[in-house]
MIMAR-662719 format. One line per 4 residues: number of its first residue (from 1); their letters; for each residue x, y, z of C-alpha. Coordinates in pm, whole numbers, plus 50000, padded with zeros to 5 digits. Each point is the difference from the previous one (the first is absolute). Example, Ala and Ser with C-alpha at 12.3 -4.5 7.8 and 13.67 -1.06 7.14 Angstrom:
% residues 2
1	AS	51230,49550,50780; 50137,50344,49934;
***
This chain:
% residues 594
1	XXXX	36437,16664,88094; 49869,50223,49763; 50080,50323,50094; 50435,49848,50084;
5	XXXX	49946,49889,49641; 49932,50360,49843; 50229,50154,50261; 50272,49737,49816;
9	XXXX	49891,50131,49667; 50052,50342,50109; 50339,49954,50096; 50068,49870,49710;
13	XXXX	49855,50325,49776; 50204,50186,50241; 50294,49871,49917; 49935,50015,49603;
17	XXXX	49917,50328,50023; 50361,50093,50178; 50130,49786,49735; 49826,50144,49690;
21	XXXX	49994,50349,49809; 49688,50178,50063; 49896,49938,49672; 50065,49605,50023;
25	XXXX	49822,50004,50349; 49725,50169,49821; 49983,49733,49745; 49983,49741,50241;
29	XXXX	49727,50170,50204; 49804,49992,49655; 49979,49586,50023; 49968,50028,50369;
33	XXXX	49719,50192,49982; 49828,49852,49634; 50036,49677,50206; 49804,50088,50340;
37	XXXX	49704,50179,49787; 49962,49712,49772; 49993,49734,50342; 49718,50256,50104;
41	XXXX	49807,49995,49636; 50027,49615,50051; 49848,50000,50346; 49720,50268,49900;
45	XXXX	49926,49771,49653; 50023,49674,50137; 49788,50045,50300; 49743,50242,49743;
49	XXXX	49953,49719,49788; 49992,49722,50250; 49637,50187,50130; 49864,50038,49650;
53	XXXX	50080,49624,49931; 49828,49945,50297; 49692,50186,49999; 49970,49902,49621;
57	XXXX	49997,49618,50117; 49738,50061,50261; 49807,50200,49757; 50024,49714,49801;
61	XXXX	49809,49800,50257; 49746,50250,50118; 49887,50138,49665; 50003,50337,50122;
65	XXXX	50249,50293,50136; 49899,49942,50358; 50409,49988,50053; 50078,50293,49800;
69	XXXX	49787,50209,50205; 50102,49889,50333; 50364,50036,49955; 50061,50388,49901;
73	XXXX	49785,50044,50319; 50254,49784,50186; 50291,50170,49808; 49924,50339,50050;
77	XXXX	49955,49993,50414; 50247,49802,50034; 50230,50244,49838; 49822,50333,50139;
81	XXXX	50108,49782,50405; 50335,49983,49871; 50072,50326,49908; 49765,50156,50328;
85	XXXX	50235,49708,50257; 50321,49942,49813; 50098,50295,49758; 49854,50308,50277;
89	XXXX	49662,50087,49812; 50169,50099,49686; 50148,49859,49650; 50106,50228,49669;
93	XXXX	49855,49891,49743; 50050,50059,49626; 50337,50056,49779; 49945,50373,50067;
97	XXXX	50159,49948,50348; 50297,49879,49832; 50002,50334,49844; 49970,50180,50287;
101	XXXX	50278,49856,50182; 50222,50029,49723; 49959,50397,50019; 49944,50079,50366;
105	XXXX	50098,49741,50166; 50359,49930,49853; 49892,49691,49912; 49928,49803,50280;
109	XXXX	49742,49796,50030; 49882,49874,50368; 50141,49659,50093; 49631,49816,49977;
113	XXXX	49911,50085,49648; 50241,49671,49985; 49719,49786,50169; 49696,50181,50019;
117	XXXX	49938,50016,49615; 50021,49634,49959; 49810,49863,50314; 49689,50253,49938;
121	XXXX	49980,49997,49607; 50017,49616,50038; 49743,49986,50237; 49730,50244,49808;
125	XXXX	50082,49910,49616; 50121,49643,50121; 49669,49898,50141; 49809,50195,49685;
129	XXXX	50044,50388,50050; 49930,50166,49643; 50333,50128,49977; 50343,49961,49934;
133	XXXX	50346,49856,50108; 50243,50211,49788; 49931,50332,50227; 50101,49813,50323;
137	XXXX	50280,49829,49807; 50163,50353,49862; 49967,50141,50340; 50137,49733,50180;
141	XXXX	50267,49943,49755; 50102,50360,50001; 50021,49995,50440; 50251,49721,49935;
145	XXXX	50225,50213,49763; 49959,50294,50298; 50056,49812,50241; 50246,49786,49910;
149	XXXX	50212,50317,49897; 49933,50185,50313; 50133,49674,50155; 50370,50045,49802;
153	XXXX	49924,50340,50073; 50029,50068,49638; 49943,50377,49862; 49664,50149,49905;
157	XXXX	50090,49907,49597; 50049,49683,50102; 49705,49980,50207; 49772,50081,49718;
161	XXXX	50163,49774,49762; 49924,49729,50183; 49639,50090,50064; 49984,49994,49598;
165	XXXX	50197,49666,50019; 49723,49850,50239; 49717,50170,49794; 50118,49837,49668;
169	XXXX	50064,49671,50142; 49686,49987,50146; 49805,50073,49678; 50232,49772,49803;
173	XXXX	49970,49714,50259; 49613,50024,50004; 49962,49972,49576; 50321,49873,49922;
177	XXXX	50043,50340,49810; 50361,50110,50074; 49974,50271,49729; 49654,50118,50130;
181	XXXX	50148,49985,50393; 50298,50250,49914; 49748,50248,49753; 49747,49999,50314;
185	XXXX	50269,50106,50250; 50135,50275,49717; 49658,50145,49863; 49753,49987,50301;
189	XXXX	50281,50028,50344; 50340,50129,49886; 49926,50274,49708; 50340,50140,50031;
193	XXXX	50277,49744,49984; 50330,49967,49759; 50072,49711,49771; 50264,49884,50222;
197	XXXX	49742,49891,50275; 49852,49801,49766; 50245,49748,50064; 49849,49909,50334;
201	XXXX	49674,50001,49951; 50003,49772,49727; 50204,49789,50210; 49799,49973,50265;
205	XXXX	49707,49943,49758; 50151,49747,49800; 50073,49803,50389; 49638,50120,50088;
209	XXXX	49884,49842,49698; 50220,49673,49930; 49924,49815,50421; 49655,50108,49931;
213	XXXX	50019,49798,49640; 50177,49677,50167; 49784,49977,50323; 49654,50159,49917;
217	XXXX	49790,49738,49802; 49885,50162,49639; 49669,49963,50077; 50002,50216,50311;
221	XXXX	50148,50317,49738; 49816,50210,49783; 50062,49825,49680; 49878,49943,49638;
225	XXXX	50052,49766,49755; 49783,50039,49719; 50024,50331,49779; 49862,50068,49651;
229	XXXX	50176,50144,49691; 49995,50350,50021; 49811,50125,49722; 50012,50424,49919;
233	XXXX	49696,49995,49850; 49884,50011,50346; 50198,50282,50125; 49605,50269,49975;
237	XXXX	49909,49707,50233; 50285,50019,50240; 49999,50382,49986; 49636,49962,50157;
241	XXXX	50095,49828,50301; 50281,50204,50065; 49703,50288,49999; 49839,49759,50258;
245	XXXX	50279,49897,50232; 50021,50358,50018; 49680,50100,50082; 49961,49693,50210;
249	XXXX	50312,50083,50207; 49853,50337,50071; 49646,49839,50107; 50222,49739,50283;
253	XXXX	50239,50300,50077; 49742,50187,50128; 49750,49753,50158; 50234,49836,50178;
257	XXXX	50090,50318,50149; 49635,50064,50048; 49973,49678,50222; 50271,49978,50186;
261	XXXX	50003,50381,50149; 49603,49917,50085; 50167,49732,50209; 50281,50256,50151;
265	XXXX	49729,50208,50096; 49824,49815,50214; 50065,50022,50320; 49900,49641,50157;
269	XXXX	50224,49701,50189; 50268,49864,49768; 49800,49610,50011; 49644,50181,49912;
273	XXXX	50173,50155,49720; 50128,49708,49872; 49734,49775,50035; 49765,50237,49827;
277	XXXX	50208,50012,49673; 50124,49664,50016; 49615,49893,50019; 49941,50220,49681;
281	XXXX	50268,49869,49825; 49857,49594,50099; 49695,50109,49831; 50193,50112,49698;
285	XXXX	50216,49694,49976; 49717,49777,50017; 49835,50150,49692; 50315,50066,49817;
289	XXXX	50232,49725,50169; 50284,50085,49742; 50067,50275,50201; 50152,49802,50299;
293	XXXX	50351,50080,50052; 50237,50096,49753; 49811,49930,49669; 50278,49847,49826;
297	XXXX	49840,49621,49971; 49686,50167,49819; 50220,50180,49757; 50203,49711,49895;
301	XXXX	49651,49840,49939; 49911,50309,49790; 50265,49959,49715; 49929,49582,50029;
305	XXXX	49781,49869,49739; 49721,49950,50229; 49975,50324,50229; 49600,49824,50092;
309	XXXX	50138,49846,50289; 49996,50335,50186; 49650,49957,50032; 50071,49605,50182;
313	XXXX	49871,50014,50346; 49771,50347,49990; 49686,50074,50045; 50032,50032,49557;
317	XXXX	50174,49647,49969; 49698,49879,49844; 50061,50245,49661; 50329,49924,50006;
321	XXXX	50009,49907,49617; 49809,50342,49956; 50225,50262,49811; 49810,50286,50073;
325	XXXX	49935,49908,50371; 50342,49969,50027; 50120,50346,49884; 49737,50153,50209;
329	XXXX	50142,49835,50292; 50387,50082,49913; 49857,50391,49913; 49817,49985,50312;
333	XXXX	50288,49868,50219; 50229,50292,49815; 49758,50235,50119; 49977,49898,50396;
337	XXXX	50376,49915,50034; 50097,50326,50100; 49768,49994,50274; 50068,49669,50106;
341	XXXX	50432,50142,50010; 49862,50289,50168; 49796,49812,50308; 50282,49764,50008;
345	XXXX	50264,50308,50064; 49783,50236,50154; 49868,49739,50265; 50333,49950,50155;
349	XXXX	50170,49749,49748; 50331,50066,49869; 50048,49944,49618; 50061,50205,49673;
353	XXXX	49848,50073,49666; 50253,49877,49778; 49841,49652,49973; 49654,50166,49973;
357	XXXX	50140,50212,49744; 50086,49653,49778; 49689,49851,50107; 49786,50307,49888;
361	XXXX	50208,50014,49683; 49903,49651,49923; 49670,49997,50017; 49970,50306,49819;
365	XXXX	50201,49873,49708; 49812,49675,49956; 49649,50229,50022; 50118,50204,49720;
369	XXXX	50138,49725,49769; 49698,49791,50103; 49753,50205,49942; 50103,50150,49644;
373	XXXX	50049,49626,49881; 49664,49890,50119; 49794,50314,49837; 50226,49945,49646;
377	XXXX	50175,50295,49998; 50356,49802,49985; 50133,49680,50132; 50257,50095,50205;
381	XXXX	50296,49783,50206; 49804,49971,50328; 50299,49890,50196; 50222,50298,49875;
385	XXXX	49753,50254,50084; 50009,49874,50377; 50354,49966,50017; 50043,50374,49856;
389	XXXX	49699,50172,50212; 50204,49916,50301; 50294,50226,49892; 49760,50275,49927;
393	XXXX	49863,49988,50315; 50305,49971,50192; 50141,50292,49781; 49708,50226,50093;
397	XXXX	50009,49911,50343; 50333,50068,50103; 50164,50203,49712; 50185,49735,49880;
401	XXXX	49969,49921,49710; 50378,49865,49909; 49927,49786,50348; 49690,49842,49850;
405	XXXX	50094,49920,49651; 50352,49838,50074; 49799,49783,50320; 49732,49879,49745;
409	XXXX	50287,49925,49725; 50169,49850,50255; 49699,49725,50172; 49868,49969,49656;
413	XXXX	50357,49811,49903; 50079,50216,49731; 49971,50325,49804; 49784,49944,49741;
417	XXXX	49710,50213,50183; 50314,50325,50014; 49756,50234,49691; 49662,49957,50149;
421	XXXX	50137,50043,50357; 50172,50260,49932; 49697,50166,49866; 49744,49935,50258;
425	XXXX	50254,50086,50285; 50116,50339,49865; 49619,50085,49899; 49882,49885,50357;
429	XXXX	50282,50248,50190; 49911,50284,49805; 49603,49933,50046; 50054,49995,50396;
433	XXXX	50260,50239,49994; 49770,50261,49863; 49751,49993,50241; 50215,49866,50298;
437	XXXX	50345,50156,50052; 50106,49744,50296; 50004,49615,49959; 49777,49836,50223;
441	XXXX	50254,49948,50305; 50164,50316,49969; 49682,50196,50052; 49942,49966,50368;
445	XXXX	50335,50156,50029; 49937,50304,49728; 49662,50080,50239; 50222,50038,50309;
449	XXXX	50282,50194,49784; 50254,49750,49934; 49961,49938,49631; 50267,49808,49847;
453	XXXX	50016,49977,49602; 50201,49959,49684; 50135,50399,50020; 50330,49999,50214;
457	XXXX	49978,50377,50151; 49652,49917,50105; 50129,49676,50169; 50258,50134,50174;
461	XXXX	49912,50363,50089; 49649,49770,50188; 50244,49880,50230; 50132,50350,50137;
465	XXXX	49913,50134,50301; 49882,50342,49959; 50020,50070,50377; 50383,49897,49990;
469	XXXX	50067,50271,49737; 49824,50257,50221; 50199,50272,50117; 49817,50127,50297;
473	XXXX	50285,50209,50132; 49956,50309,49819; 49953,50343,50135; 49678,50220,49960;
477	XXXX	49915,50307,49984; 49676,50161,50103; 49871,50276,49715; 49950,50301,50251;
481	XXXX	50408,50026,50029; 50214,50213,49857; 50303,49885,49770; 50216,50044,50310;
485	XXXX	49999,49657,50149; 49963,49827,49686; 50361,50127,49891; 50078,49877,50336;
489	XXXX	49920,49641,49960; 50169,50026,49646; 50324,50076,50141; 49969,49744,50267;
493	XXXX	49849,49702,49745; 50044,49830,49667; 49612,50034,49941; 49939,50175,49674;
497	XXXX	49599,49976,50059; 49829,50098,50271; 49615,49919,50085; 49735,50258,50168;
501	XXXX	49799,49855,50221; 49732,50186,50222; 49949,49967,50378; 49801,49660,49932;
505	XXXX	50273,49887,49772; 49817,50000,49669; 50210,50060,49695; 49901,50337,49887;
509	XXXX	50311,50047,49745; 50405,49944,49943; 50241,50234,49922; 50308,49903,49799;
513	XXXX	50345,50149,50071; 50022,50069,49625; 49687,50211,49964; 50142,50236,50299;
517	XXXX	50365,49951,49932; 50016,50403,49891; 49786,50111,50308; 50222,49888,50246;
521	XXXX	50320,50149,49964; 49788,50391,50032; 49947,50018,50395; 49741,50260,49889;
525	XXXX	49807,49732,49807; 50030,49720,50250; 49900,50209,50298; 49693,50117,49844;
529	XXXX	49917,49724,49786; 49759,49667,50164; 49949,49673,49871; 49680,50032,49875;
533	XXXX	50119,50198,49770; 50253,49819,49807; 49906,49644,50082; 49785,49789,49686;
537	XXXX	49760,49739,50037; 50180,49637,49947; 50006,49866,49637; 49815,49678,50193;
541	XXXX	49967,49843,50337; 50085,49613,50042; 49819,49837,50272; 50117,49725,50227;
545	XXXX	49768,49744,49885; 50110,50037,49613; 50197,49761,49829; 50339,50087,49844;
549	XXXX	49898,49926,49689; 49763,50304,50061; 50266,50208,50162; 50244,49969,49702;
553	XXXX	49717,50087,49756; 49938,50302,50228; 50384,50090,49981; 49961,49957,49612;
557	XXXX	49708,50256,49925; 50149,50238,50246; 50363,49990,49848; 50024,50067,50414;
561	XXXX	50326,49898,50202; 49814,50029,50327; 49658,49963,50059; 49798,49995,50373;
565	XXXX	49796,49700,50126; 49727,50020,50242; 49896,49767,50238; 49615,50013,50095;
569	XXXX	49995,50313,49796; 50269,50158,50266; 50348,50061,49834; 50227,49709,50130;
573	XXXX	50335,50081,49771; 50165,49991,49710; 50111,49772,49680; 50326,50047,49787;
577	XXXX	49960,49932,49649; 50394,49862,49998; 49919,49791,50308; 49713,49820,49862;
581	XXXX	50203,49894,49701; 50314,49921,50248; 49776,49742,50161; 49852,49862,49623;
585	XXXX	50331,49932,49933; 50061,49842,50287; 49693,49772,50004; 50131,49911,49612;
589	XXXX	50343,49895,50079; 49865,49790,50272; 49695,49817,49822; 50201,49969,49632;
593	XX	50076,49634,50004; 50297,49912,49809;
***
């Protein structure tokens, strides 16, 4: 029934589209897909929320996290037999992949990054996996846009316009932040678009966005209510903790890392694996219970005016009215959370950082405002200070700092926060910047080579194939011969260099038809004249395994039109200067999105 339903619906986009001007189909794609990824934000929420509420009431009864500790265990084999029986042993995971396909795979996304995001990230942060939904949502939300243009067999513009469509909704649908959903898409996925795709993307947002708004209950969403005055005698303050988000995004940057390639490592059954870090991560939940699932319920309580109740039901509930228990517990929790996101992740769950990210940011921002109010130094707006330590955090994170202070402006219900967010965001991305040129999900993919950042030639010359620019058709020459057969293959070739290669084929030299161009019109000369004599040793070698980004620096020191590449230290061919820039422009006329 369900499946002649959607086949009905199809029909019907079908017929639209054969109807409609690209750019009108593409408009209506935009709702089409804003609407699908916001049904999915409500599914992931809902049923999030529904297990919180649930464990919280049982808590309620028992007195202690016996619940919270049982359920990530629960969560995360249940998700690592999904993905080992259902999805064939493997799921991407991160916004990184999104990335990826966007540059070498022309945008498409695999069919069950539709499904498999949602049923595994609900079962490991749904049943109390320290980590987040928005990861799974993005990714999921961007293999709708693929797929649904591969499906209308729309072009490879198109393709990736969508993907930012279903990225922005996404974000916008989980925070109600339409704003926040299209900067996210622009700044961390799509670094290179026009102002005419804009129109899209915020469409699709806005959809994303308002079903999430009329179906999602407020108190499932991020949201704040009560906000202080902002007061610029506290800007030395808020200056600080952008220092610290900084510094602090650097610390879970790299210990998450740390933790979840010790997992990789190992080389054990799937299940042990799991069980092993879901067991560590019990043990941390039932000290710290805050940091089951995504985190958000605890930071609402945060910026409440009585943030004690995080210590109701835990082993501390009994110095609950304790304000210096209390921020050792919330410091202490900030400390272990990365840890408890990397044993979720690295186990086998599926989940992402951005919630983490808020969560951390949080904390961090109550500590600091805390702490200097209760030792005199200043009595600072408590909730404000939370509410703005998430942006830095977020900005350091993932090098987004116009993402994180238009998403806090946004769930805070208004702009009065704009000054002091804007200063602990900016001074949090250059902290991390300076000591960690990738964001957090990009880095997996700079270690392997596929770095993706804010500088357009890098982008886009990362996504040539060096070995398709090869020219491995070129004659040789071996540096005992005379000139003789070397004027030869001039007159029967285009080839204005030549490479010398010795019986074993190592590149001993090359010999440009300029530098012999007098020589060979004297028989004299050209009889009695060998290679070795008028051949040079290459400006610089490129070898198969560099990147072009490498390649065209080469070709830029050199001032070189031609330059040799080796293969396994064996001379494999040449490169053309004018053919490496024939296929950057190519690559840039087909990724510009307009």
């Amino acid at each position: 029934m369900l499946k002649k339903y959607f086949r009905r619906l199809e029909s019907i986009i079908a017929l639209a589209q054969s109807l409609m001007t690209p750019k009108q189909f593409l408009f209506l794609s935009s709702v089409l897909i804003g609407i699908s990824c916001s049904l999915a934000v409500i599914v992931l929420k809902t049923f999030a929320h529904s297990v919180f509420s649930f464990a919280t009431y049982i808590n309620g009864i028992l007195k202690l996290s016996f619940i919270n500790s049982i359920l990530p265990i629960i969560g995360i084999t249940l998700t690592v037999f999904v993905v080992n029986k259902v999805l064939n042993g493997s799921i991407q995971k991160g916004t990184s992949q999104i990335l990826y396909a966007v540059a070498k795979k022309a945008s498409i996304i695999p069919r069950k990054q539709m499904y498999a995001q949602i049923v595994t990230s609900s079962l490991t942060v749904g049943l109390g996996g320290s980590a987040g939904l928005e990861s799974p949502i993005v990714i999921t939300g961007a293999a709708f846009g693929s797929n649904y243009a591969q499906n209308y067999k729309m072009q490879y513009k198109d393709r990736t316009l969508l993907i930012g469509c279903g990225v922005a909704a996404g974000i916008a649908a989980a925070f109600n932040a339409p704003i926040a959903g299209v900067l996210f898409a622009i700044e961390v996925l799509l670094v290179d678009v026009s102002i005419s795709a804009f129109t899209p993307i915020m469409i699709s947002a806005a959809t994303g966005a308002l079903v999430s708004a009329i179906v999602l209950d407020e108190s499932i969403l991020l949201s704040f209510k009560k906000q202080e005055t902002f007061d610029y005698h506290n800007i030395p303050f808020y200056v600080i903790l952008g220092v610290l988000t900084g510094l602090v995004a650097i610390y879970y940057s790299r210990n998450f890392q740390r933790v979840e390639h010790y997992f990789a490592k190992q080389q054990i059954n799937p299940y042990k694996k799991a069980l092993i870090g879901s067991s560590l991560l019990a043990l941390l939940i039932f000290i710290f219970p805050t940091l089951f699932g995504e985190g958000y319920e605890s930071i609402k309580t945060l910026s409440e005016t009585d943030p004690g109740k995080l210590l109701d039901n835990t082993l501390f509930a009994d110095f609950r009215n304790n304000q210096w228990v209390l921020l050792l517990f919330i410091g202490a929790t900030m400390t272990v959370k990365v840890f408890a996101s990397g044993l979720t992740i690295g186990s086998g769950g599926n989940g992402g950082n951005f919630a983490p990210s808020l969560f951390l940011g949080s904390y961090l921002g109550y500590f600091f405002s805390k702490l200097v109010s209760m030792v005199g130094l200043s009595k600072l707006p408590i909730s404000n200070f939370t509410m703005v330590g998430m942006a830095g955090i977020l900005s350091g994170l993932f090098h987004a700092p116009l993402t994180a202070i238009f998403l806090i402006a946004e769930i805070t219900g208004g702009y009065g926060l704009m000054i002091p967010l804007m200063i602990v965001s900016s001074i949090s991305f250059a902290i991390s910047k300076r000591y960690e040129k990738y964001s957090l999900d990009v880095k997996g993919l700079a270690k392997k080579g596929h770095a993706f950042t804010s500088n357009k030639d890098s982008n886009i010359l990362s996504t040539l194939d060096i070995d398709s620019i090869i020219q491995c058709d070129y004659l040789t020459v071996h540096p005992d011969e005379n000139l003789t057969k070397l004027v030869d293959l001039i007159s029967h070739s285009n080839q204005v260099v030549f490479a010398v290669v010795n019986q074993e084929k190592d590149l001993v030299g090359v010999v440009h038809f300029n530098d012999i161009r007098e020589i060979i019109f004297n028989s004299y000369r050209v009889k009695y004249t060998f290679i070795r004599d008028v051949m040079k040793a290459p400006a610089a070698t490129i070898s198969t395994l560099d990147s072009m980004e490498i390649v065209m620096r080469k070709f830029e020191t050199t001032k070189s039109a031609f330059l040799p590449v080796l293969r396994d230290g064996k001379y494999h061919g040449f490169i053309s200067k004018s053919i490496a820039l024939e296929a950057y422009r190519t690559k840039l006329r087909s990724m510009t999105i307009e």
